[in-house]
Biopython code that builds the backbone (N, CA, C, O; Angstrom):
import numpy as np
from Bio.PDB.StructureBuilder import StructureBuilder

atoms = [
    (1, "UNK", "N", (108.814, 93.727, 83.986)),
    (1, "UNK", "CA", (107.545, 93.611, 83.344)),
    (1, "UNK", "C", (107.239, 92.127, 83.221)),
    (1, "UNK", "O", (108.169, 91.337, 83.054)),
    (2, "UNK", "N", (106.227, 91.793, 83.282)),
    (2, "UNK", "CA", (105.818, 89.918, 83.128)),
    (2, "UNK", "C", (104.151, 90.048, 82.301)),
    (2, "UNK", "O", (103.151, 90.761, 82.217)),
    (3, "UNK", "N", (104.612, 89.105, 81.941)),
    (3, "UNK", "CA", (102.930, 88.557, 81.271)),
    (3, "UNK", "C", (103.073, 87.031, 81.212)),
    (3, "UNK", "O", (104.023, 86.272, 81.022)),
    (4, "UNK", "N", (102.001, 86.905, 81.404)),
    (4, "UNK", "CA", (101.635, 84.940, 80.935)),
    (4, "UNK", "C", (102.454, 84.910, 79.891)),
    (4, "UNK", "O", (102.813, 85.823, 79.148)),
    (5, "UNK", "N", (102.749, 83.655, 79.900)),
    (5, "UNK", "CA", (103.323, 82.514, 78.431)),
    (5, "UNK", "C", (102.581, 83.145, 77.181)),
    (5, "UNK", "O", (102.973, 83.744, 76.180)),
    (6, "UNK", "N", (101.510, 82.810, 77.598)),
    (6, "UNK", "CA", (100.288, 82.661, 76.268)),
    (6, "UNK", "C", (100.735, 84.335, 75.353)),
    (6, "UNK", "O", (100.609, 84.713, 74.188)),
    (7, "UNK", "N", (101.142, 84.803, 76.298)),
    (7, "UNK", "CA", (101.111, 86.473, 75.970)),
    (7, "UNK", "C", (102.737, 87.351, 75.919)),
    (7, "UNK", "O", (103.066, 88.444, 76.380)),
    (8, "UNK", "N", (103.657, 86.105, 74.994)),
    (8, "UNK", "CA", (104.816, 86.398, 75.521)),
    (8, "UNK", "C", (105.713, 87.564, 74.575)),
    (8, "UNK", "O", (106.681, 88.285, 74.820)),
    (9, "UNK", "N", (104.848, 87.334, 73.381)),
    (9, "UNK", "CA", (104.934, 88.208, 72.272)),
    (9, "UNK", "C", (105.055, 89.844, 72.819)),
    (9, "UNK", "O", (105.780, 90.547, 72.113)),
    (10, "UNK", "N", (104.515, 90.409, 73.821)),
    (10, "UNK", "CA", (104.233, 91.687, 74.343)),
    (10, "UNK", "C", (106.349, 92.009, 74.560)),
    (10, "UNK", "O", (107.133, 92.762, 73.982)),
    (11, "UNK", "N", (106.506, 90.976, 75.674)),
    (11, "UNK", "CA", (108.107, 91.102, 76.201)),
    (11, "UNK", "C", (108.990, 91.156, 75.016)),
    (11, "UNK", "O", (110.067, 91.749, 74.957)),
    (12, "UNK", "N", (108.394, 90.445, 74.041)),
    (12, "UNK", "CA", (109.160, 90.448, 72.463)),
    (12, "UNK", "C", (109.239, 91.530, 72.061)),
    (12, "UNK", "O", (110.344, 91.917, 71.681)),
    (13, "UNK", "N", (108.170, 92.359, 72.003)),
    (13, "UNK", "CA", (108.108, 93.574, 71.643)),
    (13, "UNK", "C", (108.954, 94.745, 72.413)),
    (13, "UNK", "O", (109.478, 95.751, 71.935)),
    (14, "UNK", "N", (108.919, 94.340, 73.588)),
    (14, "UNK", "CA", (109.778, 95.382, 74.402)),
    (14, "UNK", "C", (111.252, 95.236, 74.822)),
    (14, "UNK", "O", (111.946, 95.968, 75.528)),
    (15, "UNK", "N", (111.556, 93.986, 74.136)),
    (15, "UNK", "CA", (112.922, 93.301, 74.037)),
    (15, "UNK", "C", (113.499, 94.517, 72.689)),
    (15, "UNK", "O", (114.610, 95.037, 72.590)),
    (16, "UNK", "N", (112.872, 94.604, 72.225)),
    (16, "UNK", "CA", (113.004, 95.050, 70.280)),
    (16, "UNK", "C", (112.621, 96.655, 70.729)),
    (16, "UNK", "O", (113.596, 97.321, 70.382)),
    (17, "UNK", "N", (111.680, 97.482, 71.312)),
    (17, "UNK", "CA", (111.790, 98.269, 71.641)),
    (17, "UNK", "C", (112.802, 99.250, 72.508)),
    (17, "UNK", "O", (113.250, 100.367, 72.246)),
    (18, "UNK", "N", (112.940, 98.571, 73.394)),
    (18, "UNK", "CA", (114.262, 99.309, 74.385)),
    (18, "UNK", "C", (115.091, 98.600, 74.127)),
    (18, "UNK", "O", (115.955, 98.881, 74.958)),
    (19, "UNK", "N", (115.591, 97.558, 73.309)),
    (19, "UNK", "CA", (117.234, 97.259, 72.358)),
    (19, "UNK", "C", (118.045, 96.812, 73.907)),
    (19, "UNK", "O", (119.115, 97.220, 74.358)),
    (20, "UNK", "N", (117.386, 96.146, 74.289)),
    (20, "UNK", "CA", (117.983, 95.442, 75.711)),
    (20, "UNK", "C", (117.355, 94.732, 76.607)),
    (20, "UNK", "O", (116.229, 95.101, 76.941)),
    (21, "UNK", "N", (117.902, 93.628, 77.162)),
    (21, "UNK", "CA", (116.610, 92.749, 78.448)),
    (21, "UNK", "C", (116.629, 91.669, 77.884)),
    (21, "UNK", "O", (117.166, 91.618, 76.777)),
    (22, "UNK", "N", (116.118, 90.606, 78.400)),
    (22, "UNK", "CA", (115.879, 89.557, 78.274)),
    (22, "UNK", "C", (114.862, 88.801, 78.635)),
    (22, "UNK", "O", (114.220, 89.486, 79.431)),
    (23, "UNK", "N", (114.338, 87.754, 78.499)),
    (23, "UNK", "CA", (112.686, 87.276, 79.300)),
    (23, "UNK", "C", (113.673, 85.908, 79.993)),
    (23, "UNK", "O", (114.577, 85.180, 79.582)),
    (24, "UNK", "N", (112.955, 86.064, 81.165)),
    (24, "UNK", "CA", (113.273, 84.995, 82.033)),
    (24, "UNK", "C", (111.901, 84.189, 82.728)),
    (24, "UNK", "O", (111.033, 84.913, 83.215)),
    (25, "UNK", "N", (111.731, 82.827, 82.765)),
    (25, "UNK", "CA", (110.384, 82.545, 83.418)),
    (25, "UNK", "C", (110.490, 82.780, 84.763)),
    (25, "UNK", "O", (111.639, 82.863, 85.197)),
    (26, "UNK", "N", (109.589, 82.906, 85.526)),
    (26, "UNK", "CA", (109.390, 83.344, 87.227)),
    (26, "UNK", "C", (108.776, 81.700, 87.754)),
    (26, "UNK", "O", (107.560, 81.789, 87.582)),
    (27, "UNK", "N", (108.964, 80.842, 88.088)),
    (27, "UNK", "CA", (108.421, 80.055, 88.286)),
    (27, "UNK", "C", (107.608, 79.936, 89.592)),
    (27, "UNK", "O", (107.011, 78.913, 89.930)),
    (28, "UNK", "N", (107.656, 81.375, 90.463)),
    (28, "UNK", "CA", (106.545, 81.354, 91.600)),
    (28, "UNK", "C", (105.289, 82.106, 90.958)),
    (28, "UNK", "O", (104.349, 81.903, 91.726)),
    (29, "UNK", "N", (104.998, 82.651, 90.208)),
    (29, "UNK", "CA", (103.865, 82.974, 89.624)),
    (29, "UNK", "C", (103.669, 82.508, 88.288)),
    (29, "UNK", "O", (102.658, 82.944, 87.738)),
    (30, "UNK", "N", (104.363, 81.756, 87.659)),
    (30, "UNK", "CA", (104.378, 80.942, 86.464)),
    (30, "UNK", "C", (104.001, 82.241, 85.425)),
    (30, "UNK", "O", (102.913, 82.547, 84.937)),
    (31, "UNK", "N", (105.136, 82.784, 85.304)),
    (31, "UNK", "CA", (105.389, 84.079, 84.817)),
    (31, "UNK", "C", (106.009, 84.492, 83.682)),
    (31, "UNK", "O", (107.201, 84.408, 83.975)),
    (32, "UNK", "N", (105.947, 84.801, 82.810)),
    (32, "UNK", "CA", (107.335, 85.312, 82.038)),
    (32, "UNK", "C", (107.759, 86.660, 82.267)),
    (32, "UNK", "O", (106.878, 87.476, 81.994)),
    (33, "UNK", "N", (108.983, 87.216, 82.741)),
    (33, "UNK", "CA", (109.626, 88.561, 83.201)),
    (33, "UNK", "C", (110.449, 89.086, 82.322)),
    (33, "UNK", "O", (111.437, 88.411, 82.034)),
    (34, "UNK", "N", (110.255, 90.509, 81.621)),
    (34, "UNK", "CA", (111.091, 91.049, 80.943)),
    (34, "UNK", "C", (112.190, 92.061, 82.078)),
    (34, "UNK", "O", (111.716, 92.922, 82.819)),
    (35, "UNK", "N", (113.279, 91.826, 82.028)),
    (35, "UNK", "CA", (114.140, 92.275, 82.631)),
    (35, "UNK", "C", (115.284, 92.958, 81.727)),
    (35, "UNK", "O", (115.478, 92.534, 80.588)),
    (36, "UNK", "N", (116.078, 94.081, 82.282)),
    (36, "UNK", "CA", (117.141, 94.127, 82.244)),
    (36, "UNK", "C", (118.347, 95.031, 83.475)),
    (36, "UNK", "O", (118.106, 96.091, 84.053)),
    (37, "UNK", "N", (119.269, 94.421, 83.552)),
    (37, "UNK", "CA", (120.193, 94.818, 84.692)),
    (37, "UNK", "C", (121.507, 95.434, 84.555)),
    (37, "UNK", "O", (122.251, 95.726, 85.490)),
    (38, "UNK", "N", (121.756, 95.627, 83.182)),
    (38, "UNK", "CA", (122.538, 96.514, 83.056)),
    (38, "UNK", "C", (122.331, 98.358, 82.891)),
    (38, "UNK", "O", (121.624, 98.848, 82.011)),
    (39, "UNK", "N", (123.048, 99.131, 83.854)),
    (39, "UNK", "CA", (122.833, 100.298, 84.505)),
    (39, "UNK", "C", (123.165, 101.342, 83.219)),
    (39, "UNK", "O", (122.476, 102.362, 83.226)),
    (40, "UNK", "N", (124.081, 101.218, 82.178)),
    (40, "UNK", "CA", (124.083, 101.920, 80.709)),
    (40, "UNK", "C", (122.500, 101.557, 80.243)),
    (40, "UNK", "O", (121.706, 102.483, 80.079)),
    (41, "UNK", "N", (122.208, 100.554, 80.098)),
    (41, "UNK", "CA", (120.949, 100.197, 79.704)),
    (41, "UNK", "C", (119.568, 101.116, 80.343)),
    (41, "UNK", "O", (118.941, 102.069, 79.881)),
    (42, "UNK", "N", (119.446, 100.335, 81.612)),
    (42, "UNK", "CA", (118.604, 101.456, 82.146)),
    (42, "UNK", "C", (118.597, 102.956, 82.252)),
    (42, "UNK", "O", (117.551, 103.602, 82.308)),
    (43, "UNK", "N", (119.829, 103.504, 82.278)),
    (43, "UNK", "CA", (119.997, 104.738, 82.179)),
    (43, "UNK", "C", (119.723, 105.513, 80.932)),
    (43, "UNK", "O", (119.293, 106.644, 80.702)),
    (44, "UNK", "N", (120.131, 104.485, 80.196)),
    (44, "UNK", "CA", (120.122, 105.250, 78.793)),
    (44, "UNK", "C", (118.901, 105.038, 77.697)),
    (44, "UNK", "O", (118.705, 105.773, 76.729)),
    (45, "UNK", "N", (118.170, 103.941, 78.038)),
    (45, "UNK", "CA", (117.532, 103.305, 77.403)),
    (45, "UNK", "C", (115.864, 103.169, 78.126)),
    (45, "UNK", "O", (114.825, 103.421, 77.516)),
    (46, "UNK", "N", (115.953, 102.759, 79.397)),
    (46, "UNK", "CA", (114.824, 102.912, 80.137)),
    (46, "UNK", "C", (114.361, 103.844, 80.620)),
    (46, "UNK", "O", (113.460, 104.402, 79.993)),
    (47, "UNK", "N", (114.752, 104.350, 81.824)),
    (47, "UNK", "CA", (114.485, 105.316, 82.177)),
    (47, "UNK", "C", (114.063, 106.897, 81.083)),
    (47, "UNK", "O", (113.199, 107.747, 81.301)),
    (48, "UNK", "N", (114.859, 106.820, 80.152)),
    (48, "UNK", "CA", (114.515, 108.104, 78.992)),
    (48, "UNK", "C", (113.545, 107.891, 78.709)),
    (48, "UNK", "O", (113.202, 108.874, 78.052)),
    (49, "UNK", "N", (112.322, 106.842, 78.763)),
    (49, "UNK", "CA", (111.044, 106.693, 78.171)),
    (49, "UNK", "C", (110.538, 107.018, 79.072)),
    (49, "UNK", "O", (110.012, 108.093, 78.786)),
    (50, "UNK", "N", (110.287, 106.717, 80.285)),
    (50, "UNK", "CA", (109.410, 107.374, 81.770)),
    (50, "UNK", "C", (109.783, 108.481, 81.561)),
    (50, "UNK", "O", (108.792, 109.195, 81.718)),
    (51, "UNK", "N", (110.798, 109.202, 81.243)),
    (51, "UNK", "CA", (110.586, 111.235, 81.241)),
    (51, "UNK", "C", (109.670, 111.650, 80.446)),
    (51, "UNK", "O", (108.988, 112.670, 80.550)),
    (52, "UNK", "N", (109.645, 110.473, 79.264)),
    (52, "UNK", "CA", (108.955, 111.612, 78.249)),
    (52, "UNK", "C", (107.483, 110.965, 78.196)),
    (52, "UNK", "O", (106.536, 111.625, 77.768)),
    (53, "UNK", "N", (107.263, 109.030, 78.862)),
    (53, "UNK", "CA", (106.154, 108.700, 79.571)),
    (53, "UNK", "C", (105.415, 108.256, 80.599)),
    (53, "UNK", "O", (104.762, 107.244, 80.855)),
    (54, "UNK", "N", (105.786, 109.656, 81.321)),
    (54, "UNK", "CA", (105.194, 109.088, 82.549)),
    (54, "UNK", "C", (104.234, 108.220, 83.010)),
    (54, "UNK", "O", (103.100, 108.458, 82.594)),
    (55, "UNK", "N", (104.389, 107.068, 83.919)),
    (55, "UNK", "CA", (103.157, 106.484, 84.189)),
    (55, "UNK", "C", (102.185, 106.825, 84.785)),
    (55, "UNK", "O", (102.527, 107.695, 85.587)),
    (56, "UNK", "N", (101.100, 106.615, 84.848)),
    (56, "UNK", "CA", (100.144, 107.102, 85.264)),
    (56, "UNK", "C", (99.081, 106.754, 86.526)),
    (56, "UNK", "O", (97.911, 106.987, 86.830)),
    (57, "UNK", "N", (100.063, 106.160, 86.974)),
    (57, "UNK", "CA", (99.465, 105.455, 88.779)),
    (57, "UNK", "C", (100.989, 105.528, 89.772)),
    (57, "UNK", "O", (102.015, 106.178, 89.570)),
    (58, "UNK", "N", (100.681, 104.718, 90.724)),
    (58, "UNK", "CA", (101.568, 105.138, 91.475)),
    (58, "UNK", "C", (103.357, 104.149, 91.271)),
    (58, "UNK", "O", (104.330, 104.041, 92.017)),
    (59, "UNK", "N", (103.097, 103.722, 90.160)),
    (59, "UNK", "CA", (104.492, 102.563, 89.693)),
    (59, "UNK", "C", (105.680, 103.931, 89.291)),
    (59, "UNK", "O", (106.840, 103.942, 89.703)),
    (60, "UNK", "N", (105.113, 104.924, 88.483)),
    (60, "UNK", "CA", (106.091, 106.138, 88.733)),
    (60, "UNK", "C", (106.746, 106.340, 89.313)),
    (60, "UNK", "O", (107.910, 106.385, 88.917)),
    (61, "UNK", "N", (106.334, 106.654, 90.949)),
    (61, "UNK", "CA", (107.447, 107.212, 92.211)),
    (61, "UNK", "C", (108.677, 105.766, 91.862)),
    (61, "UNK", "O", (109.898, 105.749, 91.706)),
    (62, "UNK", "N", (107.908, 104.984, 91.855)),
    (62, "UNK", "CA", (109.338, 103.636, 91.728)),
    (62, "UNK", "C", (110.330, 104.007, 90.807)),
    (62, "UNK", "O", (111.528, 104.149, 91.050)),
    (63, "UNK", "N", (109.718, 104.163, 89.665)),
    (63, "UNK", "CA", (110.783, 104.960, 88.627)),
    (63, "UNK", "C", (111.663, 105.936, 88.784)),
    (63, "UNK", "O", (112.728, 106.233, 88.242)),
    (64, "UNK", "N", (110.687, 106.596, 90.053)),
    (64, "UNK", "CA", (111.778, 107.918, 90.185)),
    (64, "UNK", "C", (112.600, 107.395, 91.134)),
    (64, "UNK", "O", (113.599, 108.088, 91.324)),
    (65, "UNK", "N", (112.509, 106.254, 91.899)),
    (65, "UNK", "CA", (113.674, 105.814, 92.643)),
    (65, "UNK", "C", (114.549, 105.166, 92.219)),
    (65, "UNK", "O", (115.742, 105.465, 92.271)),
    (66, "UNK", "N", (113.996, 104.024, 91.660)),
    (66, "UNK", "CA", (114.770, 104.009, 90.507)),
    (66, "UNK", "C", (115.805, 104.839, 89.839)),
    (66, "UNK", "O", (116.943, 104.371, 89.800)),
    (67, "UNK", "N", (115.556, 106.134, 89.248)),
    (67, "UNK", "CA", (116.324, 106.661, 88.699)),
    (67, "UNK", "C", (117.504, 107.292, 89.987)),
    (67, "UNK", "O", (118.707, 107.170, 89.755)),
    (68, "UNK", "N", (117.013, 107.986, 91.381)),
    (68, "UNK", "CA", (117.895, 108.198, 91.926)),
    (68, "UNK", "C", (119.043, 106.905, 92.312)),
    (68, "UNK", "O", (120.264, 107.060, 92.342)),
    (69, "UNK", "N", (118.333, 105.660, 92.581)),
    (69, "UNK", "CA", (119.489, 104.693, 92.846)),
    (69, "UNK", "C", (120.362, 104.810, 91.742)),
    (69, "UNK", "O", (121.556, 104.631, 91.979)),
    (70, "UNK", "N", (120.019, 105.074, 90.581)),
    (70, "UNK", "CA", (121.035, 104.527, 89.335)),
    (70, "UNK", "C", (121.948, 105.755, 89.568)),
    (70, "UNK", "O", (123.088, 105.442, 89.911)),
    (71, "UNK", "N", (121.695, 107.140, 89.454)),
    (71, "UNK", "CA", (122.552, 108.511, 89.815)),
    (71, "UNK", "C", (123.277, 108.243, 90.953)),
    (71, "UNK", "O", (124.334, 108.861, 91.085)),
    (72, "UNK", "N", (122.931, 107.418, 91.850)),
    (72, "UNK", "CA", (123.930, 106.738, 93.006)),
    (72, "UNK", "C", (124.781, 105.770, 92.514)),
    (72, "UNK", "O", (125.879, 105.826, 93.067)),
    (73, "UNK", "N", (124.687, 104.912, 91.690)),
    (73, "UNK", "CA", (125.370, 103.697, 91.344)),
    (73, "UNK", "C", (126.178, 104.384, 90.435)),
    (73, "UNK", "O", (127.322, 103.974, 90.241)),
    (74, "UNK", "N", (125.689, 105.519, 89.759)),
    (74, "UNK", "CA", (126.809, 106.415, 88.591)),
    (74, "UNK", "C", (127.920, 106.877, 89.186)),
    (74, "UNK", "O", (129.034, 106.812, 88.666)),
    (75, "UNK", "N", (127.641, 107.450, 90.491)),
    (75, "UNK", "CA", (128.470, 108.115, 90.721)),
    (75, "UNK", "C", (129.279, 107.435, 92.422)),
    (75, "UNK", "O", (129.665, 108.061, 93.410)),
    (76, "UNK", "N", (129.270, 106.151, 92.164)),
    (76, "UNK", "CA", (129.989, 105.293, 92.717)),
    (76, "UNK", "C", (129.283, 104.998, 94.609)),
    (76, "UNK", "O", (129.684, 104.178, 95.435)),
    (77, "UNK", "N", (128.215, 105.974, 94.731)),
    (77, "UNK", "CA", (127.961, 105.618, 96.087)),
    (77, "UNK", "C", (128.070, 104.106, 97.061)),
    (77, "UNK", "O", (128.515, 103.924, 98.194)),
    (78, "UNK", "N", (127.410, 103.095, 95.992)),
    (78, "UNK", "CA", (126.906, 102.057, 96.193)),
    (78, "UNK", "C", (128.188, 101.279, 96.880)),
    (78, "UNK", "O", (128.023, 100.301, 97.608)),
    (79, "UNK", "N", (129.251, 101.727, 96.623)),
    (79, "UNK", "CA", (130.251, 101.409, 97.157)),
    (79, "UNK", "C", (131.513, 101.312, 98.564)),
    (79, "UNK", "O", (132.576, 100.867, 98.997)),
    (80, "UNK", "N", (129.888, 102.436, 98.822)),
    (80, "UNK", "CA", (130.462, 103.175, 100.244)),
    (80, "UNK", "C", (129.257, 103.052, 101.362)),
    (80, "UNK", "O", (128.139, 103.541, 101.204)),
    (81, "UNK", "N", (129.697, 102.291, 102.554)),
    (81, "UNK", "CA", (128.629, 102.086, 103.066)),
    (81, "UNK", "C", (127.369, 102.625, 103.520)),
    (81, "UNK", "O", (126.299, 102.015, 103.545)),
    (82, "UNK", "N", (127.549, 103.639, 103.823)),
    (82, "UNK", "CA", (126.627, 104.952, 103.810)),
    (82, "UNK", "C", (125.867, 105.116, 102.543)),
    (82, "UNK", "O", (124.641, 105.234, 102.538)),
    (83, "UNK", "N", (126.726, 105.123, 101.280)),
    (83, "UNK", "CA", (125.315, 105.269, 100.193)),
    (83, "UNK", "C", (125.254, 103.745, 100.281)),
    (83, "UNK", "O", (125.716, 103.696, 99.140)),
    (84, "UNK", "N", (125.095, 102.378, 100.618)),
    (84, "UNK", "CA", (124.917, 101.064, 100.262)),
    (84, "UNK", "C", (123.633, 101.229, 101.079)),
    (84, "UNK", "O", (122.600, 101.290, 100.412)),
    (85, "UNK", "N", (123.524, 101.311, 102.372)),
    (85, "UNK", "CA", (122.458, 102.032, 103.022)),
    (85, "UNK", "C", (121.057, 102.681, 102.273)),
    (85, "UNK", "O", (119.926, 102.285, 101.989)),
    (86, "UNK", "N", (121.961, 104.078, 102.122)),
    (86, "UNK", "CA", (120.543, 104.999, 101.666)),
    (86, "UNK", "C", (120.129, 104.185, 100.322)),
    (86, "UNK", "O", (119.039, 104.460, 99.821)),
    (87, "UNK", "N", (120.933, 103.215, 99.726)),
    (87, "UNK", "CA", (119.954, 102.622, 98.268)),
    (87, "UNK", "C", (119.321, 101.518, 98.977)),
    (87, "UNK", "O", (118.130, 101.289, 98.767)),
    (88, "UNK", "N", (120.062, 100.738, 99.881)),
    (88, "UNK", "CA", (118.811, 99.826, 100.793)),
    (88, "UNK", "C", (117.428, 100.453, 101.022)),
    (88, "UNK", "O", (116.380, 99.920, 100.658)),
    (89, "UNK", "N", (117.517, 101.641, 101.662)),
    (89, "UNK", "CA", (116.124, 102.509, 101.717)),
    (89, "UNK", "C", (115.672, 102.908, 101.311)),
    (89, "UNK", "O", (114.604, 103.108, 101.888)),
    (90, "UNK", "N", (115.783, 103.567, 99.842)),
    (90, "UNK", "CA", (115.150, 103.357, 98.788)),
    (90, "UNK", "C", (114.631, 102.140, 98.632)),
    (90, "UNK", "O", (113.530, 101.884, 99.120)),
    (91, "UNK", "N", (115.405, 101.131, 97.871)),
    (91, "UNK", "CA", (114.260, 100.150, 97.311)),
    (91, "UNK", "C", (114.102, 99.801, 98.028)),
    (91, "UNK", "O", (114.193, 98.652, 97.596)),
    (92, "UNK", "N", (113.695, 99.554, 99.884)),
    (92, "UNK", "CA", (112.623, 99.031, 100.450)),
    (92, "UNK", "C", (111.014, 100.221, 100.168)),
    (92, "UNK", "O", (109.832, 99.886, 100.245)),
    (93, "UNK", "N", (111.568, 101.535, 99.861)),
    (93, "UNK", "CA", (110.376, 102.227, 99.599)),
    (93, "UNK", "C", (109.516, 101.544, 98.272)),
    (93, "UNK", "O", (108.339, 101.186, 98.307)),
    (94, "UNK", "N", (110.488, 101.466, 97.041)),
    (94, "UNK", "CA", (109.921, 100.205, 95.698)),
    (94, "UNK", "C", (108.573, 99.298, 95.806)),
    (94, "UNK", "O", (108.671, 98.302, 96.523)),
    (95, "UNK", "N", (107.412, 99.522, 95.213)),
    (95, "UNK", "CA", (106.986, 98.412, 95.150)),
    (95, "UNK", "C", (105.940, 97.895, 96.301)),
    (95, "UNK", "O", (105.490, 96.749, 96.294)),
    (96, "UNK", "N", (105.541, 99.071, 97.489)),
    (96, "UNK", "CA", (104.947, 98.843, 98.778)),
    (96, "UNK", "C", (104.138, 98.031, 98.447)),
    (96, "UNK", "O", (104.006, 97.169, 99.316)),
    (97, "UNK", "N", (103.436, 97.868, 97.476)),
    (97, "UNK", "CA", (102.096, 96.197, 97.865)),
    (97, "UNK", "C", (103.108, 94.758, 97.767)),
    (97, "UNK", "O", (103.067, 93.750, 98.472)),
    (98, "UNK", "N", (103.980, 95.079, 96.653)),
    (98, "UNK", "CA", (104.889, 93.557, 96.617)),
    (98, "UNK", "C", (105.281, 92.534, 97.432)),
    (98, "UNK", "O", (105.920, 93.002, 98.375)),
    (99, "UNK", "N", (105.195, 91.475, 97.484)),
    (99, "UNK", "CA", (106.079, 90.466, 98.041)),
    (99, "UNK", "C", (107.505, 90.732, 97.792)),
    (99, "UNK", "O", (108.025, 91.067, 96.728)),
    (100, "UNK", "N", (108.282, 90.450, 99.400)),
    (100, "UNK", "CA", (109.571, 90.546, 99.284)),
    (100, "UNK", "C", (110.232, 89.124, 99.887)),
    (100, "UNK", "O", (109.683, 88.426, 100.739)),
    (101, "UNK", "N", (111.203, 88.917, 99.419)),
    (101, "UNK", "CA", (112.186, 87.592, 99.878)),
    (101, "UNK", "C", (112.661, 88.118, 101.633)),
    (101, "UNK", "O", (112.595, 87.593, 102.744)),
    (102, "UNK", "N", (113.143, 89.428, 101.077)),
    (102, "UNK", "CA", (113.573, 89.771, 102.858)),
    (102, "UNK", "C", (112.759, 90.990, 103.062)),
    (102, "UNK", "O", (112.092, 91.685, 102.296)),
    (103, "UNK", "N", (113.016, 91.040, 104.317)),
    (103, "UNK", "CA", (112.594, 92.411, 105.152)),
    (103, "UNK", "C", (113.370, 93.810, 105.019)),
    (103, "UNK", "O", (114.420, 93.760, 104.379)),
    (104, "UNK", "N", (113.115, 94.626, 105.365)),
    (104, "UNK", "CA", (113.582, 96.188, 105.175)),
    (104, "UNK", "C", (114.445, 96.075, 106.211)),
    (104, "UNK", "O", (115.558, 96.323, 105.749)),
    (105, "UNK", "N", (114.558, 95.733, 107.839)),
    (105, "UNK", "CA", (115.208, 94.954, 108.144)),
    (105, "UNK", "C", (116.505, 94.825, 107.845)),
    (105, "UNK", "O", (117.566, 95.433, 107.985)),
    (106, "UNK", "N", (116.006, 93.668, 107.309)),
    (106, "UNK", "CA", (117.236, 92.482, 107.132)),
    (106, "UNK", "C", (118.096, 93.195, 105.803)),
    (106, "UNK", "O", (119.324, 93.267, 105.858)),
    (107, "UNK", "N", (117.317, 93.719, 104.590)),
    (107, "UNK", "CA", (118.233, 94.442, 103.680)),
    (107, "UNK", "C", (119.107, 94.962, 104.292)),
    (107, "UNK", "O", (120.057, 94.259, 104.637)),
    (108, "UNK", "N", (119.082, 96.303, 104.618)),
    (108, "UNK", "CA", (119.786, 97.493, 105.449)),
    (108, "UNK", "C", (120.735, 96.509, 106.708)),
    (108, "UNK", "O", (121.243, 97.308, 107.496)),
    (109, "UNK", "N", (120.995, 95.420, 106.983)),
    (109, "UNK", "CA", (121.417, 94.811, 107.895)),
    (109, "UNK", "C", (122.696, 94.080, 106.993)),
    (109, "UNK", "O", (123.904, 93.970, 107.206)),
    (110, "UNK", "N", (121.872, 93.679, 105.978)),
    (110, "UNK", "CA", (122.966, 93.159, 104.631)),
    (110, "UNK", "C", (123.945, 93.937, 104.144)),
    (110, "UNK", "O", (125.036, 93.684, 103.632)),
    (111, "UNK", "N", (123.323, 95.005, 104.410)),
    (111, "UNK", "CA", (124.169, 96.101, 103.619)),
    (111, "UNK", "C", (125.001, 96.726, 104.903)),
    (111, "UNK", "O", (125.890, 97.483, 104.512)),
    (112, "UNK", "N", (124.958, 96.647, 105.786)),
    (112, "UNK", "CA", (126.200, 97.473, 106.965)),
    (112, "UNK", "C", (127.127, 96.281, 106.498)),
    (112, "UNK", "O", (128.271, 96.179, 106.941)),
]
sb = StructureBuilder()
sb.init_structure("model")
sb.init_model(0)
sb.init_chain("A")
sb.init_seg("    ")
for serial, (resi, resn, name, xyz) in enumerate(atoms, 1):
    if name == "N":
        sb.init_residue(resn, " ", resi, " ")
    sb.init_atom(name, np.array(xyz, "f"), 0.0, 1.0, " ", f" {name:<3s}", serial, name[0])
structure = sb.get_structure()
């Protein structure tokens, strides 16, 4: 999640709401980003709010990939090259208007 500086109070709120994350600045969009990367966290904490609030455009399906990568990372796939793969292809599905650092490509190439 990100908002301007000016507007940083919002990430505060959702720091204090989901009881996890941190704000980090983005300095290619002069950004502030609420993040968090721990997988107890998201599992337990994030994701349980998209079940019960779904979003309401197309940032959802992400969520729901989201949630399957994490049911992969639970249950150790990510570790095996074959599921390291199918979560490469997932999150190249993530996010289709976004800017990416690499290619779909080059992920799935990282990951063999």
């Amino acid at each position: 999640m990100s908002q301007n500086s000016d507007r940083s109070e919002v990430l505060e709120i959702v720091i204090e709401y989901f009881d996890c994350g941190s704000i980090r600045p983005d300095p290619s969009d002069k950004t502030l980003k609420w993040e968090t990367r721990r997988l107890d966290d998201i599992v337990v904490k994030v994701l349980p709010h998209f079940v019960e609030y779904p979003l309401m455009s197309g940032k959802q399906n992400d969520v729901d990939l989201l949630a399957t990568v994490c049911r992969m990372m639970i249950d150790k796939r990510h570790l095996r090259g074959a599921g390291l793969l199918e979560i490469a292809e997932l999150a190249t599905q993530m996010n289709p208007s976004g800017s990416r650092r690499n290619t779909a490509t080059e992920i799935k190439a990282s990951a063999r």
